[in-house]
Each structure stands twice: as structure tokens, then as C-alpha cells.
PyMOL Python script that loads the backbone (N, CA, C, O; Angstrom):
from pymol import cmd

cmd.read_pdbstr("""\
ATOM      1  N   UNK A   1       0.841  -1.181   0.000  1.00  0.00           N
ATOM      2  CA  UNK A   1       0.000   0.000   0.000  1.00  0.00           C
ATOM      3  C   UNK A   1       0.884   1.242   0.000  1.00  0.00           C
ATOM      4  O   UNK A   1       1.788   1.319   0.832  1.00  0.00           O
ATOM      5  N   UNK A   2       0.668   2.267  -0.926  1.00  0.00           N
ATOM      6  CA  UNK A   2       1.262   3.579  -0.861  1.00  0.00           C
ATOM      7  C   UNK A   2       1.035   4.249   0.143  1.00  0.00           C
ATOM      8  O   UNK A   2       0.016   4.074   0.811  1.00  0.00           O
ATOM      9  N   UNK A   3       1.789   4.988   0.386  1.00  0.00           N
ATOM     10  CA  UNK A   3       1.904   6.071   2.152  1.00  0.00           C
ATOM     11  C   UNK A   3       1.805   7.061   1.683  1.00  0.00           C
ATOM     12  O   UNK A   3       2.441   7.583   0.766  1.00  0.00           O
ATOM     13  N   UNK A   4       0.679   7.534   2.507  1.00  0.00           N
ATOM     14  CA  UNK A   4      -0.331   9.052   2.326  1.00  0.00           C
ATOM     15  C   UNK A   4       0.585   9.812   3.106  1.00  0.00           C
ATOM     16  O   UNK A   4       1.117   9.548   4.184  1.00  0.00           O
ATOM     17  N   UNK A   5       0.687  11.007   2.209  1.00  0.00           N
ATOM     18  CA  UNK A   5       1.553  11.944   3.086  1.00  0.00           C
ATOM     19  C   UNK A   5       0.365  13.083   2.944  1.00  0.00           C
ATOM     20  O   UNK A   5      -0.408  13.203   1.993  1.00  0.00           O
ATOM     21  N   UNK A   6       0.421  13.825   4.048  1.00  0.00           N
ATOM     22  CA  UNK A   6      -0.236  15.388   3.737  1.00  0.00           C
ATOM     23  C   UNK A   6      -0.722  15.268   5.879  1.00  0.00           C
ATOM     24  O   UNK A   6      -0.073  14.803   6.815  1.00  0.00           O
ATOM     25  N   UNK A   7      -2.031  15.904   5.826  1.00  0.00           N
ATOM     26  CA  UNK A   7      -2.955  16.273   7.021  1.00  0.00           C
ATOM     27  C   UNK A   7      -3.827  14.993   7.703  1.00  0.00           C
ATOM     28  O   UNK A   7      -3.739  13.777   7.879  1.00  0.00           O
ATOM     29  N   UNK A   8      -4.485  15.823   7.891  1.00  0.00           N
ATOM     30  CA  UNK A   8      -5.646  14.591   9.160  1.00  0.00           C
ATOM     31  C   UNK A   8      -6.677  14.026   7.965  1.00  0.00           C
ATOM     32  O   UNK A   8      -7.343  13.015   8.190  1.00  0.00           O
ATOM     33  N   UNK A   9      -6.768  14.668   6.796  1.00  0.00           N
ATOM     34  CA  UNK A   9      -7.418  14.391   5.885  1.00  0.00           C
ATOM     35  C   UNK A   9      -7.286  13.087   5.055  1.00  0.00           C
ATOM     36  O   UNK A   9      -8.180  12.283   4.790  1.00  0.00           O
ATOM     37  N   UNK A  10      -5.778  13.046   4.651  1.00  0.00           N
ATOM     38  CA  UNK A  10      -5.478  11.983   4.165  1.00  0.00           C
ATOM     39  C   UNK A  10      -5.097  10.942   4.810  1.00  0.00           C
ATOM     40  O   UNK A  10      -4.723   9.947   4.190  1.00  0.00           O
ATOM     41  N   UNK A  11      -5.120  10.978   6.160  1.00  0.00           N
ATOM     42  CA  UNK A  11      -4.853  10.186   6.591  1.00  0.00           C
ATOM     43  C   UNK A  11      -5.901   9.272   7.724  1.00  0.00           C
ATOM     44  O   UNK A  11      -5.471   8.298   8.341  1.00  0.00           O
ATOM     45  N   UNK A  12      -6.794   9.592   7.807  1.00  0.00           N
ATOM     46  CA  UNK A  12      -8.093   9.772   8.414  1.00  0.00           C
ATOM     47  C   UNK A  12      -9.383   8.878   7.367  1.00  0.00           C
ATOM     48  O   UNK A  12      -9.652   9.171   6.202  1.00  0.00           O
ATOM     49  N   UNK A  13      -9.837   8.080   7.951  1.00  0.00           N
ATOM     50  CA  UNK A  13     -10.684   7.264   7.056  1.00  0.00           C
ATOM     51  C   UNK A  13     -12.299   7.133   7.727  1.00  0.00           C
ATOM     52  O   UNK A  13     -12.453   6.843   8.914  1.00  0.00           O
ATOM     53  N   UNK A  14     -13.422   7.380   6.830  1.00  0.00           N
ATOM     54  CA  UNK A  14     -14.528   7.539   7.635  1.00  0.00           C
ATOM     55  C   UNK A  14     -14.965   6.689   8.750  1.00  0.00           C
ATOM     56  O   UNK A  14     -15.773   6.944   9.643  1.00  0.00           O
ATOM     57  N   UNK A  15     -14.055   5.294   8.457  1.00  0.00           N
ATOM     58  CA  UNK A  15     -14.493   4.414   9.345  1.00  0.00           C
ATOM     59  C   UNK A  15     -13.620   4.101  10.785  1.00  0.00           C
ATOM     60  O   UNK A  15     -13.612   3.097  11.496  1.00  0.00           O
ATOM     61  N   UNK A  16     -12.732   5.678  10.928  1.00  0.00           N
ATOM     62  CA  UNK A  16     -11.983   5.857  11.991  1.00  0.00           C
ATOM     63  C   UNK A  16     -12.650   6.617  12.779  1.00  0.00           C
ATOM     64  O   UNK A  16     -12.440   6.522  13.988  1.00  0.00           O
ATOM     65  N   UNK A  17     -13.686   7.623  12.241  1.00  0.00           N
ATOM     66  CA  UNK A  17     -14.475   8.615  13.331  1.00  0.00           C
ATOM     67  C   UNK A  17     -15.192   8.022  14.022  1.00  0.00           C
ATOM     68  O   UNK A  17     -15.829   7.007  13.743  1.00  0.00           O
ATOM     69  N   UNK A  18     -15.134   9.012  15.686  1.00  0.00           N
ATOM     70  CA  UNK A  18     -16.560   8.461  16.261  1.00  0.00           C
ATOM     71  C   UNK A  18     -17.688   7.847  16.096  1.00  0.00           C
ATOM     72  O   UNK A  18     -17.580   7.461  14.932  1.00  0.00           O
ATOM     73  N   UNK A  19     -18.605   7.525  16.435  1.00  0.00           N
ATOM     74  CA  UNK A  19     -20.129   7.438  16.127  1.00  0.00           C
ATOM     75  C   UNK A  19     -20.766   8.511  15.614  1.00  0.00           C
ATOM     76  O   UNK A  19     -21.305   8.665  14.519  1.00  0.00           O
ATOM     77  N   UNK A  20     -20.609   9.400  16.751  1.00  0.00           N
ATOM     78  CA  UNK A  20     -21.543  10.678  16.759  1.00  0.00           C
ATOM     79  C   UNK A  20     -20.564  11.726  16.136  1.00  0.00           C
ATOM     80  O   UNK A  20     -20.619  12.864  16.602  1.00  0.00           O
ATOM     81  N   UNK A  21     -19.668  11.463  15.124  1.00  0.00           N
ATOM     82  CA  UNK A  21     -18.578  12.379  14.556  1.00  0.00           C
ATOM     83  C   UNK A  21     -19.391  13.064  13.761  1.00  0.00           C
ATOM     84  O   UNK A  21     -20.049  12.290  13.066  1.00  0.00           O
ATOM     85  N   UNK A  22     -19.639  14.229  13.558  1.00  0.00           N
ATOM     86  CA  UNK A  22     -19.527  15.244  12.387  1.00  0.00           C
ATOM     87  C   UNK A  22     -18.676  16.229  11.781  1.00  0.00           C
ATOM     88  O   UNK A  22     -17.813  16.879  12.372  1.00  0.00           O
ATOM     89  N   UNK A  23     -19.085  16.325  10.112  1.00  0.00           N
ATOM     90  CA  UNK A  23     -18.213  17.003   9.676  1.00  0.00           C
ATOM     91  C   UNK A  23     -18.704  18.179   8.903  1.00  0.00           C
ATOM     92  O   UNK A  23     -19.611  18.042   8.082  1.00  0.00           O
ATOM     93  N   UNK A  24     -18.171  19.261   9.122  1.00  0.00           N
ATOM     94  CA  UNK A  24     -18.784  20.242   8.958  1.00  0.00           C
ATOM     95  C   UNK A  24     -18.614  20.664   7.389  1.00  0.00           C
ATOM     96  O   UNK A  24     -17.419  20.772   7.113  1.00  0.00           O
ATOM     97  N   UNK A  25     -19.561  20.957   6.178  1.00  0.00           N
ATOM     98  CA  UNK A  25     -19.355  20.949   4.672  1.00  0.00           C
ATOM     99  C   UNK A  25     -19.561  22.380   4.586  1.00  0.00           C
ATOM    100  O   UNK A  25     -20.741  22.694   4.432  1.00  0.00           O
ATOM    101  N   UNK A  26     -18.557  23.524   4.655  1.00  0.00           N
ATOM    102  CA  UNK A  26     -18.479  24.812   3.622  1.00  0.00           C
ATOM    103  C   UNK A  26     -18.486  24.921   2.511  1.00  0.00           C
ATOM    104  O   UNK A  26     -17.552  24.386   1.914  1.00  0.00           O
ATOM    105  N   UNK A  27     -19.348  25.529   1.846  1.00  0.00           N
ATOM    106  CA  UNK A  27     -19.349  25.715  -0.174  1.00  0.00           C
ATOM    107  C   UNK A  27     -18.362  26.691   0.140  1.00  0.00           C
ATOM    108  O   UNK A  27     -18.128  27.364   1.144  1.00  0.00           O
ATOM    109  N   UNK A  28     -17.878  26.594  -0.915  1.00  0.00           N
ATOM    110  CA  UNK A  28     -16.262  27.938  -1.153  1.00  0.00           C
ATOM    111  C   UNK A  28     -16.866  29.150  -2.148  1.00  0.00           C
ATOM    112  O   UNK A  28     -16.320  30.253  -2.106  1.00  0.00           O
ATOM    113  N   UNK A  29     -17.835  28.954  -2.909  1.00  0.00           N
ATOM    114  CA  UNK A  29     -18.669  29.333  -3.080  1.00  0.00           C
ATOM    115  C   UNK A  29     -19.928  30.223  -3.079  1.00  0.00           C
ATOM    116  O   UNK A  29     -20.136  31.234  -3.750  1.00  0.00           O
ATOM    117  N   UNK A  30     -20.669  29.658  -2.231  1.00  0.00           N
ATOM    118  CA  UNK A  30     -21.803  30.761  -1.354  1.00  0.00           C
ATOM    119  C   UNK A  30     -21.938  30.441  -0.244  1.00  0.00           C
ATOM    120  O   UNK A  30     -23.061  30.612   0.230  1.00  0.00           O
ATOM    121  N   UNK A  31     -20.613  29.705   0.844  1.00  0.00           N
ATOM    122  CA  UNK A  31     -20.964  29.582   1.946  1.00  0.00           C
ATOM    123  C   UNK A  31     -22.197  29.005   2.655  1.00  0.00           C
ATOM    124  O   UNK A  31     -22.838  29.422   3.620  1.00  0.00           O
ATOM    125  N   UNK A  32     -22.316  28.052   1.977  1.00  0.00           N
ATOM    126  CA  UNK A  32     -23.854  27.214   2.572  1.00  0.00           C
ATOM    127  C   UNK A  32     -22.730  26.360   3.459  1.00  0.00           C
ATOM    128  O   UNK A  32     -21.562  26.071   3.198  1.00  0.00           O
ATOM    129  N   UNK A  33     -23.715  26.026   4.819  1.00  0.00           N
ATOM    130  CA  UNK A  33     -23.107  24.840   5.689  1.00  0.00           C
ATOM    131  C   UNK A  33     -24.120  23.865   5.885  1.00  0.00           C
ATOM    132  O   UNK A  33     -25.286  24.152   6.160  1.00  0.00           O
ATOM    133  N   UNK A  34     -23.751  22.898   5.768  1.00  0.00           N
ATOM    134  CA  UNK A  34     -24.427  21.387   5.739  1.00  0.00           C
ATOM    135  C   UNK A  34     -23.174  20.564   6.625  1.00  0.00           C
ATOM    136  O   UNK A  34     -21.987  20.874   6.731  1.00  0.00           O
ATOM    137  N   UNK A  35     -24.020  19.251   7.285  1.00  0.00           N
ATOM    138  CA  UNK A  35     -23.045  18.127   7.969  1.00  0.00           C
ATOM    139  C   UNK A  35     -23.382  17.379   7.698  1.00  0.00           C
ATOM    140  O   UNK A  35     -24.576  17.299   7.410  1.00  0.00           O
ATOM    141  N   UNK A  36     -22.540  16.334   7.614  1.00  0.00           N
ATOM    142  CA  UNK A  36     -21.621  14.893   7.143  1.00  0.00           C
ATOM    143  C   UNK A  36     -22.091  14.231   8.201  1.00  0.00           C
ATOM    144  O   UNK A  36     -21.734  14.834   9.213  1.00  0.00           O
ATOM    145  N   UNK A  37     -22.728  13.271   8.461  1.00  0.00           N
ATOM    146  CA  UNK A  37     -22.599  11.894   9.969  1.00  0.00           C
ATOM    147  C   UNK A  37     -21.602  11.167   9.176  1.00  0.00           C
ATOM    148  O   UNK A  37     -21.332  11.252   7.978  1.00  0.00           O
ATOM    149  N   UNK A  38     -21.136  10.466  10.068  1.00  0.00           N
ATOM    150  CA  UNK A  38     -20.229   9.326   9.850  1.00  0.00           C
ATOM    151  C   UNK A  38     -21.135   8.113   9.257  1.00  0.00           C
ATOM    152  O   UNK A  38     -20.703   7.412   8.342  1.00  0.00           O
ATOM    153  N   UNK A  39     -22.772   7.850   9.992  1.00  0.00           N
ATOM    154  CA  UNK A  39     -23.977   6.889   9.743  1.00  0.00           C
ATOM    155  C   UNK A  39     -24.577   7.208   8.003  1.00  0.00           C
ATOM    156  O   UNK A  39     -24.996   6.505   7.083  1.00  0.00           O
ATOM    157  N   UNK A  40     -24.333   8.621   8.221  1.00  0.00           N
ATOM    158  CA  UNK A  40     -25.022   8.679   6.841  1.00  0.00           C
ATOM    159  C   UNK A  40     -23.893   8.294   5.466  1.00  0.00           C
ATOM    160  O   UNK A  40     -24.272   7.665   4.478  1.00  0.00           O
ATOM    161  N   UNK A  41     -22.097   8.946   5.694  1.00  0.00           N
ATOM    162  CA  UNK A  41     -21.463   8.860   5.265  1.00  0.00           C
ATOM    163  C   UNK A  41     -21.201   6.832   4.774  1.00  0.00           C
ATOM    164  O   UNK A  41     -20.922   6.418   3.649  1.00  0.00           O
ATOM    165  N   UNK A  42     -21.466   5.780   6.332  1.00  0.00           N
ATOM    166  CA  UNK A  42     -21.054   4.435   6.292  1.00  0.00           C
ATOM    167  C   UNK A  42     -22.402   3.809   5.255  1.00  0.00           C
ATOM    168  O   UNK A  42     -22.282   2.747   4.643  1.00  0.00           O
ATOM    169  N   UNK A  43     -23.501   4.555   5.201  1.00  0.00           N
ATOM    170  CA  UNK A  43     -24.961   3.974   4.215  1.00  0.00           C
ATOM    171  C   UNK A  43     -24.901   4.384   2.726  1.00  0.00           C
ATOM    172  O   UNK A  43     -25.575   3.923   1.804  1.00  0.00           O
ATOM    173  N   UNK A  44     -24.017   5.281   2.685  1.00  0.00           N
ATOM    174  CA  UNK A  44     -23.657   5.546   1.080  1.00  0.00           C
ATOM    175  C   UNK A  44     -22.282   4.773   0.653  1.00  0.00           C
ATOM    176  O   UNK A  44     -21.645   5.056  -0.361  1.00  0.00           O
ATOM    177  N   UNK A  45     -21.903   3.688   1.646  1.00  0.00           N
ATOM    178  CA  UNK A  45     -21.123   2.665   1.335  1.00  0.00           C
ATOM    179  C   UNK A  45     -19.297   3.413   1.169  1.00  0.00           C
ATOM    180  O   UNK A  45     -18.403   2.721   0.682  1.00  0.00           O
ATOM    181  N   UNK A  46     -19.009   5.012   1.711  1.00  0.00           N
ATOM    182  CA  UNK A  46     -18.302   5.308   1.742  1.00  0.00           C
ATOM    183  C   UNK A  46     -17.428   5.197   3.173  1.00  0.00           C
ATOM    184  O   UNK A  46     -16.672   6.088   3.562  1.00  0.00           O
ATOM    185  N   UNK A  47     -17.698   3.808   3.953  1.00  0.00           N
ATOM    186  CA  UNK A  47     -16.793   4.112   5.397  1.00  0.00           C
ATOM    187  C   UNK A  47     -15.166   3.499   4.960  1.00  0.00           C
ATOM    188  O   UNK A  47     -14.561   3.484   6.032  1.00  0.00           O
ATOM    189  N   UNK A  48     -14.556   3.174   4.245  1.00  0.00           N
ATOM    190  CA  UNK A  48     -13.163   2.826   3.921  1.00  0.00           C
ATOM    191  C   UNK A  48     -12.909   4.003   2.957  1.00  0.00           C
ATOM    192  O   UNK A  48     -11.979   3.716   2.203  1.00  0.00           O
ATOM    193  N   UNK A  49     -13.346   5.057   2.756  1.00  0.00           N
ATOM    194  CA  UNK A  49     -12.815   6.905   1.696  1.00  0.00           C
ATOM    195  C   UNK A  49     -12.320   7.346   3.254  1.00  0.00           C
ATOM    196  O   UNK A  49     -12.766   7.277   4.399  1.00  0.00           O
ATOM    197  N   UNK A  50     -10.893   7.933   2.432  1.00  0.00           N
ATOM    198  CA  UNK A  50     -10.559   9.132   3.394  1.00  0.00           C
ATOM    199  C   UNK A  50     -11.028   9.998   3.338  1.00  0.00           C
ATOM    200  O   UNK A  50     -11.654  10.063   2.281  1.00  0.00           O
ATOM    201  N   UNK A  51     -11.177  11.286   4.234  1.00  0.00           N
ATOM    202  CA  UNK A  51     -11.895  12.307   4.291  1.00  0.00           C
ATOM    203  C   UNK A  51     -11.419  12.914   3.041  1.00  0.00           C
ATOM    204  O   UNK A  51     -12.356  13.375   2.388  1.00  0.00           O
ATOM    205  N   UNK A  52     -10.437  13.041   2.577  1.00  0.00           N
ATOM    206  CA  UNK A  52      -9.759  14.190   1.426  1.00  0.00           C
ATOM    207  C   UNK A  52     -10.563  13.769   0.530  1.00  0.00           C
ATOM    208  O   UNK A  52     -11.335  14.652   0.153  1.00  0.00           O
ATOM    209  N   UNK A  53     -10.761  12.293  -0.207  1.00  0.00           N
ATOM    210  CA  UNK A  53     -11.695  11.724  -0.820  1.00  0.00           C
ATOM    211  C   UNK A  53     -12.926  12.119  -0.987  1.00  0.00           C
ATOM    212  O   UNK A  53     -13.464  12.378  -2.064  1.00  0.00           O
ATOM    213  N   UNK A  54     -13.558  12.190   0.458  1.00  0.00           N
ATOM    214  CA  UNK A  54     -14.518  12.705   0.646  1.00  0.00           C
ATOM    215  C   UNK A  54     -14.935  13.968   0.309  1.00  0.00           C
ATOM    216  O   UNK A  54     -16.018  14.284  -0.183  1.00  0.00           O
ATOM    217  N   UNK A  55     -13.857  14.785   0.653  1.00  0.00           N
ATOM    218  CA  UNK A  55     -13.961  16.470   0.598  1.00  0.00           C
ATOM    219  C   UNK A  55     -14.158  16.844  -1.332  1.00  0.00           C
ATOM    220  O   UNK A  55     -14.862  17.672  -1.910  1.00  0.00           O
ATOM    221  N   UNK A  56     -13.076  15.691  -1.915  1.00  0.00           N
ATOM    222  CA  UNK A  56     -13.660  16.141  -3.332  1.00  0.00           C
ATOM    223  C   UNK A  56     -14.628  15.368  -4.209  1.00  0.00           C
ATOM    224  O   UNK A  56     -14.738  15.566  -5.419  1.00  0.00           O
ATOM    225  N   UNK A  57     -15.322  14.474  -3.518  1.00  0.00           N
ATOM    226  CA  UNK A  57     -16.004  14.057  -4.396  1.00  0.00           C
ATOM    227  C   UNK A  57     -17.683  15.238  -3.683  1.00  0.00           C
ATOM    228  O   UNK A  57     -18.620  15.457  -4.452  1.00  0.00           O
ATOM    229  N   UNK A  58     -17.688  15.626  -2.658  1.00  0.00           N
ATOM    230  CA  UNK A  58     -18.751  16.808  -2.363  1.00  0.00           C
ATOM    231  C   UNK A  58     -19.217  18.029  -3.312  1.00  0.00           C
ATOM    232  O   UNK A  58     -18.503  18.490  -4.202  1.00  0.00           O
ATOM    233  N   UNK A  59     -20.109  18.344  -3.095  1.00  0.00           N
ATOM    234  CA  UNK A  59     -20.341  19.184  -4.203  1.00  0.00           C
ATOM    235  C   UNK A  59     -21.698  20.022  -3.153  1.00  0.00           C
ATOM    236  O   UNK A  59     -22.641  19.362  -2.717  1.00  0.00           O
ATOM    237  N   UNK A  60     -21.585  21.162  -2.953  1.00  0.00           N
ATOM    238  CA  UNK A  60     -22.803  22.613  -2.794  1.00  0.00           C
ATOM    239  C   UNK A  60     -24.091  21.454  -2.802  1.00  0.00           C
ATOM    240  O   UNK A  60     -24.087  20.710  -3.783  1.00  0.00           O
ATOM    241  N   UNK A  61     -24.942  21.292  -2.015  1.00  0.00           N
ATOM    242  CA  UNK A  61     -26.428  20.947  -2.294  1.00  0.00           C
ATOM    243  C   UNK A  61     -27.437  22.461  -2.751  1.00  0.00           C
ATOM    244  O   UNK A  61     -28.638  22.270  -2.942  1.00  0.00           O
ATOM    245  N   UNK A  62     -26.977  23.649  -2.876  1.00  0.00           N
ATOM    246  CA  UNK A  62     -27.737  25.098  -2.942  1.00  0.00           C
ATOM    247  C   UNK A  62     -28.453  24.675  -4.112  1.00  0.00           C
ATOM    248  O   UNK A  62     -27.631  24.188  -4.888  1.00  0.00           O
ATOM    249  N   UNK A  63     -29.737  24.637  -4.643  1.00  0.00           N
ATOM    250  CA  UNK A  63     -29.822  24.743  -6.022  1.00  0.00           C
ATOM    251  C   UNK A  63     -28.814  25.838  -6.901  1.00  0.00           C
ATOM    252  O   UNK A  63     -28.471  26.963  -6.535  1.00  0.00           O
ATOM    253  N   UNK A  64     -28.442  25.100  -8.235  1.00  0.00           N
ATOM    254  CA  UNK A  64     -27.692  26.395  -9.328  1.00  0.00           C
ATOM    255  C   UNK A  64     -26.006  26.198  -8.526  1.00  0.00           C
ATOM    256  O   UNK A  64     -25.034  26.197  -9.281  1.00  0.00           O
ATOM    257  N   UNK A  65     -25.823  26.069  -7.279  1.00  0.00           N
ATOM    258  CA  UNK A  65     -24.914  26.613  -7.032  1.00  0.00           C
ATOM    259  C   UNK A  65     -23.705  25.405  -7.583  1.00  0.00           C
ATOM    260  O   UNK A  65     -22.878  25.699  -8.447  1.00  0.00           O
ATOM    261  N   UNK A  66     -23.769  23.888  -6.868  1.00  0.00           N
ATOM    262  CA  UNK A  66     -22.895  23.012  -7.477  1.00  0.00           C
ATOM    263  C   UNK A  66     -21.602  23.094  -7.251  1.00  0.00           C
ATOM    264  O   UNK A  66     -20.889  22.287  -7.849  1.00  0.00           O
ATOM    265  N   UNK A  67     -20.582  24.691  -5.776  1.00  0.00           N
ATOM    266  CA  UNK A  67     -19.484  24.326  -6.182  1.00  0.00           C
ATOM    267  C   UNK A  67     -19.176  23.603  -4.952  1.00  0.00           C
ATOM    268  O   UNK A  67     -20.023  23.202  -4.154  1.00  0.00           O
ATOM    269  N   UNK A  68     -17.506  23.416  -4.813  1.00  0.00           N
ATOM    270  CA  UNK A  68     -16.889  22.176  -4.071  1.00  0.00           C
ATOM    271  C   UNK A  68     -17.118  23.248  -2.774  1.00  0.00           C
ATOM    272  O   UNK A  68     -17.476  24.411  -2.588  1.00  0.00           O
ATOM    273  N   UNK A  69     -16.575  21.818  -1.847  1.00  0.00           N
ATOM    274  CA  UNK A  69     -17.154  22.153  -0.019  1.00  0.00           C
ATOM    275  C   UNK A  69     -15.950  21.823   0.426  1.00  0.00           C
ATOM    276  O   UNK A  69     -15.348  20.897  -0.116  1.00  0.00           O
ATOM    277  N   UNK A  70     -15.409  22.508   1.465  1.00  0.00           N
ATOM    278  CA  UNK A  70     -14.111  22.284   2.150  1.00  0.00           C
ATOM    279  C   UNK A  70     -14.912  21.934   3.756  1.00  0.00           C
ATOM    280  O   UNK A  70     -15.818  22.640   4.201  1.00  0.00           O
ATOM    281  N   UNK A  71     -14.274  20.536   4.567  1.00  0.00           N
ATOM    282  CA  UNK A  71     -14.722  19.813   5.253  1.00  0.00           C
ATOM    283  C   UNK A  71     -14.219  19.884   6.208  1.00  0.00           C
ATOM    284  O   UNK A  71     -13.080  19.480   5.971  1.00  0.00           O
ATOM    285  N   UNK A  72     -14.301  20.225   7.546  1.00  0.00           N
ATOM    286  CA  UNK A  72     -13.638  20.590   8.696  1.00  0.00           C
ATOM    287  C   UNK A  72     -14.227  19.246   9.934  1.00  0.00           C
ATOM    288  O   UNK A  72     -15.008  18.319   9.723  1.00  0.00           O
ATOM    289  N   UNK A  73     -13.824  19.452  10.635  1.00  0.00           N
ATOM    290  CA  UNK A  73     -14.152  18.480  12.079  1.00  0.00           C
ATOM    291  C   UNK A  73     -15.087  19.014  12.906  1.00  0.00           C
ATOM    292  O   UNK A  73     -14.867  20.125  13.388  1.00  0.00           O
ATOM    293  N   UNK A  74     -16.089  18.432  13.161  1.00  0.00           N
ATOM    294  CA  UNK A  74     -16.588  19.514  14.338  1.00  0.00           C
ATOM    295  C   UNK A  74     -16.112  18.725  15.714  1.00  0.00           C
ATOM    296  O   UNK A  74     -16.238  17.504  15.805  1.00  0.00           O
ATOM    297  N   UNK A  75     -15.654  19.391  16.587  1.00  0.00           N
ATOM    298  CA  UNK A  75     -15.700  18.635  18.196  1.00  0.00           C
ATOM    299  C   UNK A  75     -16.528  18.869  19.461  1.00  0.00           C
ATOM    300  O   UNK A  75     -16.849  20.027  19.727  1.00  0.00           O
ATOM    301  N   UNK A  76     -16.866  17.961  20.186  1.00  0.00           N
ATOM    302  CA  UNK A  76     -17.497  18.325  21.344  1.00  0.00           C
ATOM    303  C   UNK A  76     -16.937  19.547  21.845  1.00  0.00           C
ATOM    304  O   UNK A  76     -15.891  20.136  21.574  1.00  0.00           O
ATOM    305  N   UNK A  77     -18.062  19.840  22.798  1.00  0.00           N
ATOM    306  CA  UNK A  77     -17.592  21.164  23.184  1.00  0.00           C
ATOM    307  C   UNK A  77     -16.806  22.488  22.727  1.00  0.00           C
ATOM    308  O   UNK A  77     -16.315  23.338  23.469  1.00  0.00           O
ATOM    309  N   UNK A  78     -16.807  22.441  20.740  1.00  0.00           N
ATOM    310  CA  UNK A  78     -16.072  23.562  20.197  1.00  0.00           C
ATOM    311  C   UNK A  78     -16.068  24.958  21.007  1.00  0.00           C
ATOM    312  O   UNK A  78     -15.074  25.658  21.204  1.00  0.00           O
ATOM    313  N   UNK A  79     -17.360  25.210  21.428  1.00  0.00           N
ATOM    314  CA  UNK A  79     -17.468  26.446  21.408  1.00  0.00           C
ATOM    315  C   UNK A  79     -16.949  26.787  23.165  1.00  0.00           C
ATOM    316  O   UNK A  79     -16.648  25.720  23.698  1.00  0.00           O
ATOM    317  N   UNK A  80     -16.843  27.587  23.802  1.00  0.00           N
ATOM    318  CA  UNK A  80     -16.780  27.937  25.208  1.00  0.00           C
ATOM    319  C   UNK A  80     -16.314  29.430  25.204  1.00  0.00           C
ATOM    320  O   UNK A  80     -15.674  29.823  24.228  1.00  0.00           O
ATOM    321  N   UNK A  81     -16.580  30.250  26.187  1.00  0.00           N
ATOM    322  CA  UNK A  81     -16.535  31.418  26.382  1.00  0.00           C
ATOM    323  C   UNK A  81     -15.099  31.830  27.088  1.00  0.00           C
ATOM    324  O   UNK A  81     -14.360  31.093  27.742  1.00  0.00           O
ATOM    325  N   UNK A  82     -14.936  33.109  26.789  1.00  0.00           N
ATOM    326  CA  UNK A  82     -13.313  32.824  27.472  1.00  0.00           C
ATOM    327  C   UNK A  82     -13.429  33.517  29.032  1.00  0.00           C
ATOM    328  O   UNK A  82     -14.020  34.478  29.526  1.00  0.00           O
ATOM    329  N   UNK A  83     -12.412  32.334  29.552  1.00  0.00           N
ATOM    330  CA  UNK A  83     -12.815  32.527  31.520  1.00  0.00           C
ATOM    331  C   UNK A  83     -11.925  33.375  31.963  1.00  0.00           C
ATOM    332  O   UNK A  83     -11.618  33.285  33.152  1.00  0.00           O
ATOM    333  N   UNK A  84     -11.412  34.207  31.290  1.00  0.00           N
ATOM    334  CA  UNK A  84      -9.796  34.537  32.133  1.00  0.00           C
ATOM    335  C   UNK A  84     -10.064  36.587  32.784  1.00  0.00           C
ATOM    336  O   UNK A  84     -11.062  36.963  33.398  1.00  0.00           O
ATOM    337  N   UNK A  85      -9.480  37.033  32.592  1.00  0.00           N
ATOM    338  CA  UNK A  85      -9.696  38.385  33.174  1.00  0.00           C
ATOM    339  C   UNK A  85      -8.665  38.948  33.741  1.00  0.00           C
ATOM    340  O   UNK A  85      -7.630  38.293  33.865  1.00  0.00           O
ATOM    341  N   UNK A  86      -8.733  40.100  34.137  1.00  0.00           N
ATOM    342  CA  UNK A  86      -7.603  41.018  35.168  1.00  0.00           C
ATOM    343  C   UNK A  86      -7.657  40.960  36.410  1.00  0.00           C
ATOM    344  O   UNK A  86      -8.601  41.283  37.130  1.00  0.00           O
ATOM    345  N   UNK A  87      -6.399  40.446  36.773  1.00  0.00           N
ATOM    346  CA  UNK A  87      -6.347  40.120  38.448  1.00  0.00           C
ATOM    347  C   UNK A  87      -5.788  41.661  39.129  1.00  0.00           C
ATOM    348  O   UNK A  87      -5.636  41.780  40.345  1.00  0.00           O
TER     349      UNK A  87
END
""", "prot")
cmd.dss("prot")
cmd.show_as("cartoon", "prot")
cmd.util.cbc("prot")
cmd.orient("prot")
């Protein structure tokens, strides 16, 4: 087997994510956001595609619009407020 060189992308295979993994789909485009399950990703028979795979065979669901989606990770707890301040 050839050795993937590059990011978490190529090296990362759908059937390595969580359960409850999502992935977050940006159009480059018009900025539409849509998500990826890993469940919905393993029923379209894609759980052995790496994500990079993944990222280009995607395409905009917008009507008209059609262009490519750049695919990010989402993680628990992304978001949190910042705790810190002046002592």
C-alpha cells in the first residue's frame, strides 16, 4: 500500500471517526453549511474513503450553485466562552 503523506485528511478514514462524529461541509462558493454523519457517510457505502476523498467528491447541495465544499471536524464542546480576566 502507498503512504499518504499530507494532514488529518489523508490520513483519516470515515471508518476511523466516532459514532456521533460530524463534519462540517463549507461551499467555497456561497458559503452554505451542511453536515456529514459518519452513519449517513457508512450507508452511502463510503466508510473505507478518506476524508480528502470525501472532501472532493462533495459538491454545494444550494440549487444552481454546485461548487466544491471544504470539510472541517466539528468537536465536542467547540465552542466555550473565554474565563480569564484582570487580576
Amino acid at each position: 500500500m502507498a503512504r499518504r503523506s499530507g494532514g488529518w485528511k489523508t490520513k483519516l478514514r470515515v471508518s476511523d471517526l466516532d459514532d456521533d462524529a460530524k463534519l462540517e461541509a463549507v461551499c467555497v462558493r456561497c458559503d452554505h453549511v451542511r453536515y456529514l454523519t459518519k452513519s449517513g457517510l457508512t450507508d452511502a457505502g463510503k466508510s473505507q474513503s478518506y476524508i480528502d476523498e470525501i472532501e472532493q467528491g462533495e459538491i454545494c447541495t444550494v440549487l444552481g450553485c454546485g461548487g466544491k465544499v471544504r470539510l472541517a471536524m466539528m468537536h465536542k464542546n467547540a465552542t466555550s466562552g473565554f474565563v480569564g480576566g484582570l487580576a
